[in-house]
C-alpha positions in Angstrom: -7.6 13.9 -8.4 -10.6 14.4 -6.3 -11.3 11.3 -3.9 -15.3 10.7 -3.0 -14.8 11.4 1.5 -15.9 7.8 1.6 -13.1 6.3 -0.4 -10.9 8.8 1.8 -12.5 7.2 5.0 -11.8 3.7 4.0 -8.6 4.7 3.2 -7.5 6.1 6.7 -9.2 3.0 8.5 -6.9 0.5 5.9 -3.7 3.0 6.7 -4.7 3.1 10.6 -5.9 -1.0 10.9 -2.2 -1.6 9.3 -0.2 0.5 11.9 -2.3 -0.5 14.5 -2.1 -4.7 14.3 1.9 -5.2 12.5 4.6 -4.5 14.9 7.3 -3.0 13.2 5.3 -0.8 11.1 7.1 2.8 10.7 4.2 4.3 7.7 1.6 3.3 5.9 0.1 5.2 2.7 -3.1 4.8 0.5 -1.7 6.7 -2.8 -3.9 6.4 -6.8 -2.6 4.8 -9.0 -0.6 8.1 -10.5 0.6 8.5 -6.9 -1.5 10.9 -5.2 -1.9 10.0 -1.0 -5.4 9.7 -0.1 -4.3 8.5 3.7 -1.5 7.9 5.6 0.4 7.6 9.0 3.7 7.2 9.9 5.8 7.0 13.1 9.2 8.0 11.5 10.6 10.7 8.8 9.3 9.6 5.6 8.5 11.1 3.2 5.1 10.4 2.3 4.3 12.2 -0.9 7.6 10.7 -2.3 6.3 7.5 -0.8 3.2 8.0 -2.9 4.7 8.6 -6.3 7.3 5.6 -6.1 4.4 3.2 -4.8 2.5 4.1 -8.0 5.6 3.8 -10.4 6.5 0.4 -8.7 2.9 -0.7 -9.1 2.9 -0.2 -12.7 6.2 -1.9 -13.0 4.6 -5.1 -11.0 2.2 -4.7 -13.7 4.4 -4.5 -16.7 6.2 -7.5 -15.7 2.7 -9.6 -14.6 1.7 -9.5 -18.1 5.1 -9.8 -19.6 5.3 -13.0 -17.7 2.3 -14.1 -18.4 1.4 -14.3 -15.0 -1.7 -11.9 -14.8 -2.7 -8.6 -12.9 -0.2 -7.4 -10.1 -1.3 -7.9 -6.5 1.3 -6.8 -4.4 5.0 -5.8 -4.9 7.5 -6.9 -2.1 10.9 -5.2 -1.5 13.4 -6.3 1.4 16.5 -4.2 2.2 19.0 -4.2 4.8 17.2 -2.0 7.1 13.3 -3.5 6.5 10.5 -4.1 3.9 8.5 -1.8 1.6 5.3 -4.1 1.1 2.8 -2.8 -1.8 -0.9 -4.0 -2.8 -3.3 -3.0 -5.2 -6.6 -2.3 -4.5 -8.9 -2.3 -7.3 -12.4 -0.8 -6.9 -15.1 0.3 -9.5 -14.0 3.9 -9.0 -10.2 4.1 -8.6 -7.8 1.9 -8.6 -5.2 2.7 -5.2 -1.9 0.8 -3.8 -1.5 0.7 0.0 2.0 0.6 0.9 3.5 -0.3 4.1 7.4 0.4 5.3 8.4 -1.9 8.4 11.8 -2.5 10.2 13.5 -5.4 10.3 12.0 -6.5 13.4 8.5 -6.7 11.2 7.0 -10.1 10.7 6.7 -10.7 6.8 3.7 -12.6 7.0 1.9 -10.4 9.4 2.8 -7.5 7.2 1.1 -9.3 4.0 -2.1 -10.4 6.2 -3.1 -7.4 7.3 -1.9 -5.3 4.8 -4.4 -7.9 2.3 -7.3 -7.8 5.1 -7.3 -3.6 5.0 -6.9 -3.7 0.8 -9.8 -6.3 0.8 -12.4 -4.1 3.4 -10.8 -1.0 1.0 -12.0 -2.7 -1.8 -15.4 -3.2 -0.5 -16.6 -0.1 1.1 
C-alpha cells in the first residue's frame, strides 16, 4: 500500500509522542487497516510486522462486534494480560483509515496509555 510521506511523518510523531510521555511503553506501531506498519518504535523484541497484522484483524473484530451490538464504529480495542496491555485506536482520516497500537508492562498506567495514545490518533487524524 503506498502511504503519502506526510501520513508517514504523522505517523512516526504519534508512534514517537506515545513512547516518549507513557512510562511503561515497550512498542508502539501505526499499521492500515489490512495491517501494513507505516511507523513504529519499540524498546523490546517484538515483533512488529506480526504486531501490525493482529492490530488490523483485532480492529476489524472491534468493528464486527460495535455494530453487532449496536453500539456504533470501533474506537479503540483494550487487551490486559498477565504480563501488560495491548491498547488499539483507530484513526480514521479522508485518505486511509490506520490503528495505532501500543504494548505496555504492567507497571503502565491504563489511563495514561489511553490519553496519549487518543491525543497522538487525534493530531494523526488531523495532519
Amino acid at each position: 500500500m503506498n502511504v503519502e510521506p506526510a501520513v508517514k511523518n504523522a505517523a512516526l510523531t504519534a508512534v514517537n509522542e506515545v513512547m516518549d510521555q507513557v512510562k511503561g511503553a515497550r512498542a508502539a506501531v501505526v499499521s492500515t487497516e489490512d495491517g501494513f506498519e507505516v511507523a513504529s518504535r519499540i524498546e523490546n523484541t517484538t515483533e512488529i510486522a506480526r504486531l501490525s497484522a493482529l492490530a488490523s484483524s483485532m480492529a476489524a473484530l472491534g468493528a464486527i462486534v460495535g455494530e453487532e451490538g449496536r453500539l456504533g464504529a470501533c474506537q479503540k480495542v483494550i487487551i490486559e494480560a498477565a504480563g501488560g496491555h495491548i491498547v488499539m485506536v483507530q484513526a480514521q482520516r479522508a485518505d486511509i483509515s490506520l490503528v495505532l497500537s501500543v504494548v505496555a508492562g504492567q507497571d503502565a498506567i491504563m489511563g495514561q496509555i489511553l490519553y496519549f495514545a487518543t491525543q497522538a490518533t487525534r493530531a494523526l487524524e488531523q495532519a
